[in-house]
N, C-alpha and C positions, 0 to 999 in steps of 0.2 A: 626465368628472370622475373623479377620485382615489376608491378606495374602501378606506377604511381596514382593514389588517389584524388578525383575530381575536386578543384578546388573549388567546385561551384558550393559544395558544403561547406555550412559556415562552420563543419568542425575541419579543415584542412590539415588533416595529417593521418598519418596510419599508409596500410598496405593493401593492396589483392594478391593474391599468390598464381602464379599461373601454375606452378606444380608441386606436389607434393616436398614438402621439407622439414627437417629435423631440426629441432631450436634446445639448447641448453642455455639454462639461466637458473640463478639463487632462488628468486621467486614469481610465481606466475599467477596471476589474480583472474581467476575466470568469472567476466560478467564485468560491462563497462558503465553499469551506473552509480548513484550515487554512493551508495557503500564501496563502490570498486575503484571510483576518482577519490575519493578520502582516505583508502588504504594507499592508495600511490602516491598522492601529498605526501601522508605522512610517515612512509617507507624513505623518499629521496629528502624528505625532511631530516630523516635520521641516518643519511649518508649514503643507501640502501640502493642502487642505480642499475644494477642489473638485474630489473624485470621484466616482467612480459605483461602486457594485460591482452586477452582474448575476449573477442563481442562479436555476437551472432549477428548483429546488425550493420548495418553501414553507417552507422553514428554513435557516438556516446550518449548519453542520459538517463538509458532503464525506461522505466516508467514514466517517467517526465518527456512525453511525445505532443507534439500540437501538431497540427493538419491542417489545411486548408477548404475554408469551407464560408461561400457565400464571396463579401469581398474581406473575410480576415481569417484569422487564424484559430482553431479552437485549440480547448487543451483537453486532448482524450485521453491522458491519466492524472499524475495531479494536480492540482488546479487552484491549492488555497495553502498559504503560507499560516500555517497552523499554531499561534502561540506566537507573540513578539517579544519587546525587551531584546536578552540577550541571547535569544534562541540566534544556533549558526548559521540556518534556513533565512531568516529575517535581516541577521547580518548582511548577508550575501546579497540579498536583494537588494539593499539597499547601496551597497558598494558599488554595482554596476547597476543600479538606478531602474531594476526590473518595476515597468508598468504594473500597480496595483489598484483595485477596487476593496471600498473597505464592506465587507458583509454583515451585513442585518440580520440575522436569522430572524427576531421581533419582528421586521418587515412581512409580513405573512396572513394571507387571509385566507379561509377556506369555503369549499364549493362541497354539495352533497348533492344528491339525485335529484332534489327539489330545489336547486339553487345558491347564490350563496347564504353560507350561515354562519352565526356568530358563534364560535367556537373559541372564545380566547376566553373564558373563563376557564377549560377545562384544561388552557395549553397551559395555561397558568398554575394550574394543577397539579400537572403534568412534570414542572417544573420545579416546583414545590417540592412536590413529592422524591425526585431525584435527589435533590439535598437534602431529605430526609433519609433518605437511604444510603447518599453518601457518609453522610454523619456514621449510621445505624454499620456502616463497611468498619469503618474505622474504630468503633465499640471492638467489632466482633474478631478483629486483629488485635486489639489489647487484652480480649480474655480467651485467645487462642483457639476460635470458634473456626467450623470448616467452613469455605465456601458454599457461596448461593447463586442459584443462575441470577440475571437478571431479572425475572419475570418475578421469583421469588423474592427477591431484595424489592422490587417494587408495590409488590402488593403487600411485604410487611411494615413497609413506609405509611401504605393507605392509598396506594393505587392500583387499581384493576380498570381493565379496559371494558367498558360494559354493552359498548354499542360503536357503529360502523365511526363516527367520528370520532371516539375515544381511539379505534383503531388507527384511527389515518395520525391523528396529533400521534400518539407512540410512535409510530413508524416514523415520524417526521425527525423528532426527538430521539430518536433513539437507531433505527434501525440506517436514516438516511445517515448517520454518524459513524456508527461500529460496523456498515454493510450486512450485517445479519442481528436476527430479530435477541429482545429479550431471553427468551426461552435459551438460547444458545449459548449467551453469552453471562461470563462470569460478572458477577457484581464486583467484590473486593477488587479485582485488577481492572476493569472497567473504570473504578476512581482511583486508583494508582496512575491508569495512565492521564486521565484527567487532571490532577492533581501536578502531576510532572510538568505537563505546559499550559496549565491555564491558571494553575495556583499559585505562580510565582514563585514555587521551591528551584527551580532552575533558574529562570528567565530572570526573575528581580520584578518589579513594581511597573506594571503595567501591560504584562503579559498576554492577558487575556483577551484576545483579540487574535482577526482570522482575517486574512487578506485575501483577495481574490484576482488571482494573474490573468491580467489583460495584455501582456507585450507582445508584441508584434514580433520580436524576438523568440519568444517561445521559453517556457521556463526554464528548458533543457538549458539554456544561453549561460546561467550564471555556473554551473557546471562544468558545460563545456570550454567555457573561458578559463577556470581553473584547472581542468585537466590540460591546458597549455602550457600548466608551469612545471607541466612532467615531461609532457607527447611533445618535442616540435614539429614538424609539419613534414610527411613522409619517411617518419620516424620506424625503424624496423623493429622497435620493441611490440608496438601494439600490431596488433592482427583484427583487421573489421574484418565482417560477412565471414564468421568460423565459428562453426557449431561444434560445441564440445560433443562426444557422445559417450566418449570413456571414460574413466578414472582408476588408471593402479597406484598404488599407494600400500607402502613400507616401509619398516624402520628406518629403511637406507633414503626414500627421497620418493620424489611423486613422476607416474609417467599419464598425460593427457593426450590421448587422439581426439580427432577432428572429423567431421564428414568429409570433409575433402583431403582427408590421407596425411596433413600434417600431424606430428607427434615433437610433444614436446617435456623435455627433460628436467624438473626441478629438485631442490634440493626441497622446497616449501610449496605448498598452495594454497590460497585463499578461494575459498568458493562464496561467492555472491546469488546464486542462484536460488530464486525465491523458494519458500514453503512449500510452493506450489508443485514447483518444479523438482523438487524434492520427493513429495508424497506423489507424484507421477509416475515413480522411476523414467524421467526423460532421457537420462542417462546412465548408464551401465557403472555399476563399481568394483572391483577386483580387488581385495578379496570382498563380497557384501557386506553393508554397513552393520555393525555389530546390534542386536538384538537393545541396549539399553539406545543407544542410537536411535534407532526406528523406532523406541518407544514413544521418546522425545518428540519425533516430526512428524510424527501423525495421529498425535495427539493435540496439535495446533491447530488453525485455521487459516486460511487462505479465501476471505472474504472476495466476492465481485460484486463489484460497485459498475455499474452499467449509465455512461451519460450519452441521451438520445438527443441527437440535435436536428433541431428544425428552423428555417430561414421559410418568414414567409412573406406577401408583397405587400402585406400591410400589417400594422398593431392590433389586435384583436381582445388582448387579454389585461388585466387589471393593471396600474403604474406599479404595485408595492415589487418588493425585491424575486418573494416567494407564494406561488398560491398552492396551494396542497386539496387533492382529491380524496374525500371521504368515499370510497366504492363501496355501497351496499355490500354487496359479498364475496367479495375477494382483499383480505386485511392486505395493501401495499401495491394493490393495481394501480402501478402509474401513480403512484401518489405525492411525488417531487416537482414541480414544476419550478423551473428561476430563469425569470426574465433580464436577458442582456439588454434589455432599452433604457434601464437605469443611467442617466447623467453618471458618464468616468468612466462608466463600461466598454463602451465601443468606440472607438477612435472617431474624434469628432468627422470626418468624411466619410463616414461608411453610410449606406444608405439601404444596410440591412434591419431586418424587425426578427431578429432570436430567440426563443421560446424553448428550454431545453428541461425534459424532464430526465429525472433520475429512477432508477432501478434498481433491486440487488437480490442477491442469495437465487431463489428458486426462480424466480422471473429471469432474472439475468439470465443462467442458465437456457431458459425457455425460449426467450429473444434470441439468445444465438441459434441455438437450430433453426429458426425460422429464416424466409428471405424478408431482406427491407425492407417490401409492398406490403408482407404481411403483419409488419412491426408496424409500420404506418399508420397501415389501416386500423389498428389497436387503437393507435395511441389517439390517430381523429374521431373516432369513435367518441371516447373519452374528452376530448377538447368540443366534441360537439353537444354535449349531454351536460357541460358548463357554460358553455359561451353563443348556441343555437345550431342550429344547421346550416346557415350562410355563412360562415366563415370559411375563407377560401383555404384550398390545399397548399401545401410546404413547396417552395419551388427547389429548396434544397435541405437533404436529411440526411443523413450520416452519425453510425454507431460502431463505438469499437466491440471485437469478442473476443478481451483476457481470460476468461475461463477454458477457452479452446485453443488459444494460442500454446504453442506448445513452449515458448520463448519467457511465457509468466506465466499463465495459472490461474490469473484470478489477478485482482487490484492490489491488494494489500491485506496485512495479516490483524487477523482477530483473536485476541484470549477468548478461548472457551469455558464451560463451567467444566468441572475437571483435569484439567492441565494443574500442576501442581506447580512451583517452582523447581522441583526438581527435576521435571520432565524439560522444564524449559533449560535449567542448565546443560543438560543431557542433550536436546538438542542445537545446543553453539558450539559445546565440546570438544578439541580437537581431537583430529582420527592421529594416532601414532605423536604428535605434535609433530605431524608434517603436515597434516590440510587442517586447515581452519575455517573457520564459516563466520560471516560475516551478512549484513542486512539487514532493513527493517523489522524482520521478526526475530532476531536476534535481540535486540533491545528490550533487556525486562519493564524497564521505563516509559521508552517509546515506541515501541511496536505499533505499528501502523502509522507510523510517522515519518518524515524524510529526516526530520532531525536524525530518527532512531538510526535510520540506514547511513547517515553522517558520520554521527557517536561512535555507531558498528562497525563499521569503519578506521574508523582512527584506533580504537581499542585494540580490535583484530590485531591492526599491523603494529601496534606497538606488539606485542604478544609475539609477532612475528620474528620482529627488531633484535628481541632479546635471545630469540632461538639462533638467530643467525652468528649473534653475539655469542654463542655459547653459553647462554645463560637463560634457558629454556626452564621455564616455571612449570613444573608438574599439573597435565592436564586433571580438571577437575570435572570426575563425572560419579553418577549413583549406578552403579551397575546391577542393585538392585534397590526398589522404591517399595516400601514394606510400609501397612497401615499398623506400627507398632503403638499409638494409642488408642486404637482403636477395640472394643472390645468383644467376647465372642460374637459370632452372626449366625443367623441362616446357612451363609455362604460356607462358613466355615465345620457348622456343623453337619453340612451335606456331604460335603467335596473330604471333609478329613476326619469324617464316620467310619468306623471300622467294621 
């Protein structure tokens, strides 16, 4: 029997299963966050009512998770309404009046081994120099030029990093943004996605601009309140706390097992499950994903973006928004700091002092194998080597680990240098045009965005709509990706030497 879900959650609806059981339906969307509530919009938008959505969790939202920490709430994935105008992320916010803080990144001074130092000539630089290289993207797309990492697009701008605070301003700029350093990361798509929500090609006139969630409701709220107008409350379509593990899939329709022994029968499926989760194998697939497939998904990235939080019993550290650590020798040790004491930040009763540095790529990594005490002690290390050795300990600290979580992977997705467009097509592609893939790195545009996982979303199940309709669009994939202008190499005269 059915055992009704606690309605102390403020998502009030969905199931527990006390035993194994068999479910057919037309379509079944695995993974209950934002890309999964947007294909279910707009699935019963387009008449489409006999689905199913599946979440490992006991709430909807994905990656839009807050917690409890101090006397409020943090938010330990995402945290900043990215691009306004008429982005759908911003809509939303605004519709259910989600609490926002407006961010500064200018706001910013910096500390180095010897104290603070005046580094804003070089951030200015820094900055400079990126819209020279954006510029120098967009040349190199009009005369059919290949891609360049980051690192390269910036130093043919006229910047190179020359010393520990040139290091720390880049990483601020650049790595605290894409989650993973220059070196990694593609330039051309790096201002594609840039350009998509801060340039006003989507948004309209006034876009650019980045919000900061402070609601007490947690961002997950304006989500969740829309997955209402699918789910109503104790609703047997959706399935909380159900780990996918399997996936078979054939001409004829899709079969999905469970950990807990449910199996379920569709005709379509949409998978929402990250990059990450993806290039994991977290899950099993019958028959295995075809070869141009897995070219596609592990040729992307699956950035972790790591935010450490600390509450402590007094203010210690500078009023501005952001103070950034130049470390002598390690490029990006701890080098994010953003202060919640900022006026609109903290709800006017709270009687907390927040101090929360950011992380990513290999440290991330690094901090999760480690325990708390010894993140801590890292990170006061570092707050004492800027601000003295009297500054008192955290009375509360708390950090999440998406890179080990086996449920994400990682934060959010990054273009790499080498990912071609066609690898990205190849990996959204649908298998058979029965499972389709859906989410933020799905989005050539917004990848790494929630917009993206919105968009990807609503596209997927339109896509979906039409298969159901009988009127399924021929999947479009490169089943082989060939450097046809490219001319003899090395490579070639090694490998096809007779």
């Amino acid at each position: 029997m059915r055992k009704s879900l606690a309605l102390s959650s403020l998502l009030a609806f969905g199931c527990y299963l006390t035993e194994a059981k068999t479910y057919t339906t037309k379509v079944v969307i695995l993974g209950g966050g934002v890309s999964g509530i947007s294909a279910a919009l707009n699935l019963t938008a387009s008449g489409i009512t006999d689905i199913m959505m599946v979440e490992a969790r006991d709430t909807l939202g994905g990656r839009a998770q807050d917690v409890p920490f101090a006397d409020i709430n943090v938010e330990f994935g995402c945290n900043w309404v990215q691009g306004l105008g008429t982005n759908p992320i911003h809509e939303l916010a605004l519709k259910y009046q989600l609490r926002t803080a407006v961010t500064n990144g200018d706001d910013v001074v910096f500390y180095g081994e010897n104290g603070k130092i005046n580094a804003t000539e070089r951030y200015n630089d820094m900055n400079k120099y990126y819209e020279i290289m954006s510029q120098d993207a967009v040349k190199r797309v009009q005369k059919d030029q290949v891609d360049l990492s980051g690192k390269v697009g910036l130093d043919i701008a006229g910047w190179y990093a020359k010393d520990a605070i040139d290091d720390a301003v880049e990483y601020y700029v650049w790595d605290w943004e894409m989650g993973e350093s220059p070196e990694l990361s593609s330039t051309i798509f790096a201002v594609v996605n840039d350009q998509w929500t801060y340039g006003e090609k989507a948004f309209g006139p006034g876009s650019d601009g980045d919000k900061f969630v402070v609601d007490p409701r947690g961002f997950k709220y304006v989500f969740q309140e829309e997955a209402k107008k699918v789910f109503k409350p104790n609703d047997e379509r959706l399935l909380l706390n159900t780990v996918v593990t399997k996936i078979e899939y054939s001409d004829a329709g899709v079969t999905v097992y469970t950990k807990n022994g449910d199996i379920i029968n569709a005709e379509f499926a949409i998978s929402t499950f990250s990059i990450g989760v993806l290039q994991h194998k977290d899950i099993e697939w019958s028959p295995k994903l075809p070869a141009w497939k897995l070219e596609g998904i592990y040729g992307f990235h699956m950035a972790t973006y790591t935010k450490i939080f600390m509450n402590f019993p007094t203010k210690f550290w500078d009023d501005n928004q952001f103070v950034v650590w130049a470390d002598p020798d390690q490029r990006g040790y701890y080098n994010s700091f953003q202060n919640l004491n900022i006026k609109g930040f903290l709800p006017d009763n709270s009687t907390s002092n927040i101090f929360f540095v950011t992380v990513t790529q290999d440290l991330s990594y690094r901090v999760e194998a480690m325990t708390d005490d010894e993140v801590k002690a890292e990170v006061m290390a570092v707050l004492r080597r800027m601000y003295g050795n009297n500054i008192p300990e955290p009375t509360d600290f708390k950090f999440p680990r998406w890179h080990s979580n086996p449920l994400f992977r990682g934060s959010y997705s990054n273009w790499p240098i080498g990912e071609l467009d066609e690898h990205h097509v190849n990996m959204k592609a649908s298998l058979n045009n029965r499972v389709f893939f859906a989410g933020e790195a799905m989005s050539e545009k917004f990848f790494g965005f929630l917009q993206g996982a919105w968009y990807s979303g609503a596209e997927t199940a339109m896509s979906v709509a039409q298969c159901v309709q009988g009127k399924c669009s021929p999947s479009e994939y490169y089943e082989e990706i060939t450097n046809a202008k490219l001319q003899a190499s090395v490579v070639r005269n090694t490998l096809l030497q007779k």
